[in-house]
MIKOL-519655 format. One line per field, with one value per residue (C-alpha): residue number from 0; residue in one letter; z, y, x. Coordinates in steps of 0.02 Angstrom, whole numbers, plus 50000, padded with zeros to 5 digits. Example, Ala and Ser with C-alpha at 12.3 -4.5 7.8 and 13.67 -1.06 7.14 Angstrom:
% residues 2
nr <- c(0;1)
rest <- c(A;S)
zz <- c(50390;50357)
yy <- c(49775;49947)
xx <- c(50615;50684)
END
This chain:
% residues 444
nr <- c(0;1;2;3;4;5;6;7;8;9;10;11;12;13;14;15;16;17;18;19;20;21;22;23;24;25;26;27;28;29;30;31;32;33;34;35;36;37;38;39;40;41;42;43;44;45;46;47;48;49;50;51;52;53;54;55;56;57;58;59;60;61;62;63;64;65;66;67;68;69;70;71;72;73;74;75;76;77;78;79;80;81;82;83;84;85;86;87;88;89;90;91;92;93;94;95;96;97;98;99;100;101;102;103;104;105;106;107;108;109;110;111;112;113;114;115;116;117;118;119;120;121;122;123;124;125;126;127;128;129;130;131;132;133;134;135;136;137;138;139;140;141;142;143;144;145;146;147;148;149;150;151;152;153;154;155;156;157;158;159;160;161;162;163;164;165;166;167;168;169;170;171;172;173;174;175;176;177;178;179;180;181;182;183;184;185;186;187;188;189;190;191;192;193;194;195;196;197;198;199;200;201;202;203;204;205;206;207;208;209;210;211;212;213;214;215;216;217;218;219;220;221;222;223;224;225;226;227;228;229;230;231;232;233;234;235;236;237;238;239;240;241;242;243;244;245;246;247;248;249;250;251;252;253;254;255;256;257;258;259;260;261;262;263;264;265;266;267;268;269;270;271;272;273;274;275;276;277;278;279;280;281;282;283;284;285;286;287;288;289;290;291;292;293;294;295;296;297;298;299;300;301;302;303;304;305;306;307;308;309;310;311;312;313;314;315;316;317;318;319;320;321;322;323;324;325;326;327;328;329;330;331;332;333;334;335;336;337;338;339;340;341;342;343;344;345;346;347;348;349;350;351;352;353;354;355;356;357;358;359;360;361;362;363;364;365;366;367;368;369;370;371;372;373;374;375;376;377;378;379;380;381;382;383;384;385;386;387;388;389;390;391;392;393;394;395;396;397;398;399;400;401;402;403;404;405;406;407;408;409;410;411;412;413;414;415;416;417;418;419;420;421;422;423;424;425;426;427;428;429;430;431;432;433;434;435;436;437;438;439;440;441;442;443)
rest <- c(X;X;X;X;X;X;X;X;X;X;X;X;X;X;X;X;X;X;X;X;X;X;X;X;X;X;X;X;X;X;X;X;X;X;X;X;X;X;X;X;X;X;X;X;X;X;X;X;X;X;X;X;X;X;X;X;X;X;X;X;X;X;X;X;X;X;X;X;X;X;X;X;X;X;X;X;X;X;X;X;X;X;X;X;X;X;X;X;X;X;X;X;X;X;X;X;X;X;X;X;X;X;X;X;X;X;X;X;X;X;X;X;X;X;X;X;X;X;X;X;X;X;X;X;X;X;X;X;X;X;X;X;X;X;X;X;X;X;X;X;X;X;X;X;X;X;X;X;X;X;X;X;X;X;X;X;X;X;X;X;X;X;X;X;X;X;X;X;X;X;X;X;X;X;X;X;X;X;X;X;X;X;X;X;X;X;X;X;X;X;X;X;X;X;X;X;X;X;X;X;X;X;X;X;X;X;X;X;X;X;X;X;X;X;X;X;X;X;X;X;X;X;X;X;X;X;X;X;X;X;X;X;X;X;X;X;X;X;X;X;X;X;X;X;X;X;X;X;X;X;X;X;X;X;X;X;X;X;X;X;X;X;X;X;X;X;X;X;X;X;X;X;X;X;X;X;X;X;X;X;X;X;X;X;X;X;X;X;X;X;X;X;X;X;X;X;X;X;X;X;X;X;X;X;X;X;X;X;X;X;X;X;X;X;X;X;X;X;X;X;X;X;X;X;X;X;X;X;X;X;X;X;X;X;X;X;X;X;X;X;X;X;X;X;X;X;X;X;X;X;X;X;X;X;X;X;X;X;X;X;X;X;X;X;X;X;X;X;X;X;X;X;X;X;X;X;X;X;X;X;X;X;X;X;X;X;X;X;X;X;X;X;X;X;X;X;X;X;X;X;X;X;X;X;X;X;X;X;X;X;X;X;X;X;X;X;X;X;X;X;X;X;X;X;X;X;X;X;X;X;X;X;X;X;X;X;X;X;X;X;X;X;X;X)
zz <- c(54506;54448;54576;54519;54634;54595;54655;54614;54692;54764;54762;54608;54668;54880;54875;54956;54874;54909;54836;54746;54699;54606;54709;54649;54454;54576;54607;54814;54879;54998;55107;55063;55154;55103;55044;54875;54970;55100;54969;54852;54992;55064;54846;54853;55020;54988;54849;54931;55059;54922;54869;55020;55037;54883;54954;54923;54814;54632;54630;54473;54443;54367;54506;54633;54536;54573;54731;54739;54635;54773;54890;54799;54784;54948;55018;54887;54740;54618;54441;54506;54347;54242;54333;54312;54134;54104;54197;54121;53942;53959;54138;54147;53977;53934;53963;54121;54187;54184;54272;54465;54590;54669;54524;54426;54412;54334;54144;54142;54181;54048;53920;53981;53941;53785;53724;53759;53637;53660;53680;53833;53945;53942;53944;54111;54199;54162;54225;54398;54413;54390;54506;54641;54642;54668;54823;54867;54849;54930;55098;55086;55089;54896;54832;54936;54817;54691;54514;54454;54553;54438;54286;54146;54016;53855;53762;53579;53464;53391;53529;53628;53785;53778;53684;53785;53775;53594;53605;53684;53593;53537;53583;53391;53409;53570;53475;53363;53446;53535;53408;53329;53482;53470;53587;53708;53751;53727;53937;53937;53841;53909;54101;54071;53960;54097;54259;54218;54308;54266;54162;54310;54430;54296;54269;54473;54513;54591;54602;54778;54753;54665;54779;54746;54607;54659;54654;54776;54687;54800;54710;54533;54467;54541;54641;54759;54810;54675;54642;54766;54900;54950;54935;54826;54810;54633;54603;54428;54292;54210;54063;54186;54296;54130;54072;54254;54235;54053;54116;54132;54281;54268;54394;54526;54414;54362;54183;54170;54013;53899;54007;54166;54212;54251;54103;54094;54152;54021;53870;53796;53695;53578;53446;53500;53353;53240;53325;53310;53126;53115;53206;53066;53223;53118;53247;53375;53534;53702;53826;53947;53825;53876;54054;53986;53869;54030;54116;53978;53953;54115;54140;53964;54004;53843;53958;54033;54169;54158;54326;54425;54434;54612;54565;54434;54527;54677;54538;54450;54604;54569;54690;54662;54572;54482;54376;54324;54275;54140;54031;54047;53927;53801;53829;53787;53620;53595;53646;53525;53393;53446;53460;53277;53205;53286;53192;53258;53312;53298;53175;53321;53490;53569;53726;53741;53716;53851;53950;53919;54018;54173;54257;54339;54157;54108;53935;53852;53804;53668;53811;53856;54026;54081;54144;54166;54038;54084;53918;53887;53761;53699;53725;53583;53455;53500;53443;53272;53142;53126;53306;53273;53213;53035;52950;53085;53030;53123;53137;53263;53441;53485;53378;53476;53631;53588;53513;53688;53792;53686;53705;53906;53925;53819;53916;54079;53991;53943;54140;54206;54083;54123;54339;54327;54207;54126;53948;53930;53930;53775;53832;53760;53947;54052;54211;54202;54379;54434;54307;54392;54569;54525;54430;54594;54701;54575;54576;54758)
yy <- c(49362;49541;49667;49844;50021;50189;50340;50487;50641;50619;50711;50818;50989;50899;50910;50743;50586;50403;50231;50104;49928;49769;49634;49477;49583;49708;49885;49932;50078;50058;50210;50385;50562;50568;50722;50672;50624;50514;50436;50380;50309;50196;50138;50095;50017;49924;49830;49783;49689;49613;49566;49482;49407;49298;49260;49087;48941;48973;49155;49208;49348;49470;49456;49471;49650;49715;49738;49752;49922;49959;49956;50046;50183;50197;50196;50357;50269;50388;50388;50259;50285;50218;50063;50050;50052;49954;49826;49798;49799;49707;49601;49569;49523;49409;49232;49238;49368;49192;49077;49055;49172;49002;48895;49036;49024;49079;48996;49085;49240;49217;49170;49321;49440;49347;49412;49608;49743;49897;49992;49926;50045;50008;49820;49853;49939;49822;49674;49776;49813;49622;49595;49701;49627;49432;49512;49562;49411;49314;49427;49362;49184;49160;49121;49034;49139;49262;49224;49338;49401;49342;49381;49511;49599;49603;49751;49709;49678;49841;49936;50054;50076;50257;50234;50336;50483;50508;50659;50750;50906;50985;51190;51220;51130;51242;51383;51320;51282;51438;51543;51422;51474;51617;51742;51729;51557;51559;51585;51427;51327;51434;51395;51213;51203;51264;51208;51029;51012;50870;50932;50881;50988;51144;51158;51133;51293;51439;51616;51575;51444;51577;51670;51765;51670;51515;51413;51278;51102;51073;50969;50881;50739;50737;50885;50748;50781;50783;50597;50604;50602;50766;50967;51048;51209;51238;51392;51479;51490;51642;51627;51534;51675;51802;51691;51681;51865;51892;51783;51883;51871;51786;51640;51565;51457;51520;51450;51437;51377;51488;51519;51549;51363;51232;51167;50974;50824;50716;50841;50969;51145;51095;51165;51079;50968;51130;51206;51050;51071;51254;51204;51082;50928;50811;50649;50607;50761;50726;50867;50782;50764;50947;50891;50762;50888;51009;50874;50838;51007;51060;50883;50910;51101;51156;51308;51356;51242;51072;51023;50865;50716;50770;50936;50877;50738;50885;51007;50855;50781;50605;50462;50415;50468;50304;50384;50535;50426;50375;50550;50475;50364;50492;50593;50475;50424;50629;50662;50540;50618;50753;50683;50602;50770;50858;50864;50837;50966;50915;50763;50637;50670;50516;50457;50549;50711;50674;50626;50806;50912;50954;51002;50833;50735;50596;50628;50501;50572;50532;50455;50350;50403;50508;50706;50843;50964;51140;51209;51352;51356;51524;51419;51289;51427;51482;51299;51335;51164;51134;51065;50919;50742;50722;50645;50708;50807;50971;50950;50791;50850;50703;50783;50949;50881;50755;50936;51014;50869;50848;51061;51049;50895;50969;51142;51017;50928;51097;51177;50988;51021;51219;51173;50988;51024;50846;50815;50805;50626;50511;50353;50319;50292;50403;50431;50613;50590;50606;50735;50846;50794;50856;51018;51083;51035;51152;51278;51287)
xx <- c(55787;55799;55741;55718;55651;55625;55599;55466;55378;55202;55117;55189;55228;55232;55421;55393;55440;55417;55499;55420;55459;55400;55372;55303;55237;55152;55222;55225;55275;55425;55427;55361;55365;55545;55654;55729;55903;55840;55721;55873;55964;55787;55803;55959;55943;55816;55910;56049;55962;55845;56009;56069;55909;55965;56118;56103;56176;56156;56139;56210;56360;56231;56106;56240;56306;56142;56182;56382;56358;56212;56335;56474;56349;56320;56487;56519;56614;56651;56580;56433;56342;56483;56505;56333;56337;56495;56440;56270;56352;56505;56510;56291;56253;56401;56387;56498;56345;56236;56374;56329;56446;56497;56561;56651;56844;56985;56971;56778;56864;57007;56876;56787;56933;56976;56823;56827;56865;56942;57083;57193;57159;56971;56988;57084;56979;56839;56931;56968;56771;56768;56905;56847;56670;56756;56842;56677;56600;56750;56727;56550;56592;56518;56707;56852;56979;56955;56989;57032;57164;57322;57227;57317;57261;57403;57404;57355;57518;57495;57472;57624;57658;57606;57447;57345;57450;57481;57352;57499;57535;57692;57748;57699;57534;57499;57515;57407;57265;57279;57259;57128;57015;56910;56943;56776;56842;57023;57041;56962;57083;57227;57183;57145;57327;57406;57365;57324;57164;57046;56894;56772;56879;56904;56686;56665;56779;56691;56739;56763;56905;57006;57143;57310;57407;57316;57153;57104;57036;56894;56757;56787;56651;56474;56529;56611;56819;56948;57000;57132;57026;57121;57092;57234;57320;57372;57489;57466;57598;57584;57472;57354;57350;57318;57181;57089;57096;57003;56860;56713;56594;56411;56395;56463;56554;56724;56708;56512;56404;56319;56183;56294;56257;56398;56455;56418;56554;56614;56605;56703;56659;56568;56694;56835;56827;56841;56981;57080;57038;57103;57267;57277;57308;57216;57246;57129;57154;57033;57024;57099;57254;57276;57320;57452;57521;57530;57648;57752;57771;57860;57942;57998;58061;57964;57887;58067;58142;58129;58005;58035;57915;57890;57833;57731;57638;57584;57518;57421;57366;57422;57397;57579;57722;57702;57562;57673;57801;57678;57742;57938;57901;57829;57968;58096;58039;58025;58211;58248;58199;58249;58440;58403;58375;58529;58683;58849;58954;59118;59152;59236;59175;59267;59315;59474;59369;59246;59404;59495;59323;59408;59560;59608;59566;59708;59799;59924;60098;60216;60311;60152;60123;59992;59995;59844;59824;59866;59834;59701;59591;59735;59870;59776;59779;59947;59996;59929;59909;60095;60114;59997;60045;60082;59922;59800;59630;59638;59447;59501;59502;59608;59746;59729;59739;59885;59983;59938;59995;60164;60180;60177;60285;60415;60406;60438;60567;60660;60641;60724;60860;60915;60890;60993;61108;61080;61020;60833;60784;60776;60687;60530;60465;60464;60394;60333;60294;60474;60504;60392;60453;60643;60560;60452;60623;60729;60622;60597)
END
């Protein structure tokens, strides 16, 4: 049974309003005299113990919604009205909507998730609203186990892992765009590039949340806390801070509509669609791409130093550093091309060469033992191209380095010679060790 209530003023122009309900094809009013607050929580009330009313064998997974979102509503879910409607379209109207609470499991739920459409990230957040509701149900004694707890959702074959942040845009693309704005709302763009804050959270700021090279995230969708849970401080870089300051004053609102208003959730300037056009970005750019393109950006070090995922995650206001490790994986594909497109600076760059950075590096000999190089990067044009190995490409920086090595050993080999008084060794093997044992005793 479907159970619907409303609410509405009464008289018109009281300020008092009353809820109303159909009970058996007949409307009855519920409770009146109410302020418009109290009289949406009686409504939604009032289904969710017409719901548990029905609490009973048989009750189907649609009928039982009806009051799990009642519920979710009143314990101060955000975005209520989504779940609302994503439920109704996809979870209510679906054959598994018809299947009683008590006799669903887990192949009606596989069959159910066979059957969505969508990109990933939408097909996932439709099976938690699913998967949440069975828990619900399962506290209520309707389910001994949820079904869908072990359930998955496979990202199509086309898909990438990164598919929801190819909006991301480049330095150039910035620029772009930025110019693409006109100049009444360029702050607009500018302040949203660069702090990062969720749209909800960027209409909701007030003049009052504004403070010295800061702003305080207070309220974001529905006016309700940022999705956190949590009040944040988020410093300014720069361009934010010159942007805050070309916004002109006319409402509360620090970036108000065109009538001073707060501009509404969910949708962007209405010529966003044309700027992208200008910029000539011709793939598919949200608004909220700008705060992706804000973390990659200063994880990336495109803005100047390269920020941590720590830093990042407390400026975004992440749950968990798990979500900002989401913009890794763009990066990596980006350095990557990045590395494809950079041409080699020297022509072998081998292990011996990464082996020769530092003081304390090993180098093989002619004698094949190894030493530490003591030659400066003078001493290696002092050499000149004659001291290196016949056949060797002076471009090779294995050939330099095997000149330099031979150079020193042979200046060792000379100062053994004039303190001992012996001939300088012969032997292929030697241990240069020793050499430089008797050398240091000489000298001292």
């Amino acid at each position: 049974m479907k159970f619907s209530a409303y609410t509405e003023e009464h008289p018109k122009g009281s300020g008092k309003h009353r809820v109303r309900a159909r009970l058996d094809g007949k409307l009855t009013i519920v409770a009146s005299g109410l302020t418009e607050a109290d009289a949406e929580e009686t409504r939604a009330a009032y289904l969710l113990l017409r719901q548990e009313a029905t609490f009973r064998e048989g009750v189907t997974l649609a009928q039982f919604g009806e009051g799990f979102l009642a519920r979710r509503e009143l314990a101060g879910v955000r975005a209520i009205r989504t779940d609302r409607a994503i439920w109704g379209k996809h979870i209510a109207k679906a054959p598994i909507g018809a299947l009683p609470v008590t006799s669903l499991t887990t192949r009606d739920v596989i069959e159910w998730r066979d059957g969505l459409r969508g990109s990933h990230r939408s097909r996932l957040k439709l099976l938690n609203l699913l998967r949440v509701a069975l828990r619900d149900a399962v506290e209520r004694s309707l389910l001994p186990t949820n079904p869908a707890t072990d359930i998955r959702v496979h990202r199509a074959g086309a898909a990438r892992a990164t598919d929801d942040l190819e909006g991301i845009l480049s330095p150039d693309e910035q620029a772009r765009l930025l110019a693409a704005v006109t100049p009444r709302l360029r702050p607009l763009v500018t302040f949203a590039l660069f702090t990062g804050l969720r749209q909800a959270e960027q209409w909701w700021l007030s003049w009052e949340d504004t403070q010295d090279g800061h702003v305080v995230v207070r309220r974001s969708t529905a006016g309700k806390p940022p999705k956190s849970g949590k009040i944040r401080t988020v410093w300014l870089l720069p361009p934010a801070r010159e942007a805050l300051a070309d916004v002109r004053r006319k409402s509360s609102f620090v970036f108000a509509g065109t009538r001073g208003g707060r501009r509404q959730e969910g949708k962007a300037p209405s010529q966003w669609s044309k700027w992208l056009k200008a910029a000539g970005i011709k793939r598919k750019v949200r608004w909220h791409d700008l705060r992706h393109t804000c973390a990659t950006s200063l994880l990336a070090g495109w803005w100047g130093r390269k920020w941590s995922l720590d830093e990042v995650c407390e400026l975004l206001g992440h749950s968990s550093i798990n979500v900002t490790e989401r913009y890794a994986k763009k990066l990596a594909s980006t350095q990557q091309s990045a590395i494809a497109a950079t041409p080699a600076l020297l022509p072998s760059l081998s292990r011996s060469a990464a082996r020769s950075s530092g003081a304390d590096s090993g180098i093989r000999t002619p004698d094949l033992c190894f030493t530490k190089a003591r030659v400066s990067a003078d001493d290696f044009a002092a050499l000149g191209s004659s001291a290196l190995p016949p056949g060797s490409d002076p471009a090779d920086p294995e050939a330099w380095l095997f000149a330099a090595a031979v150079a020193e050993h042979r200046e060792r080999a000379a100062a053994y010679v004039e303190i001992s008084g012996r001939a300088a060794p012969t032997k292929r093997r030697v241990a240069v060790k020793a050499v430089r044992r008797k050398t240091r005793k000489g000298v001292a």
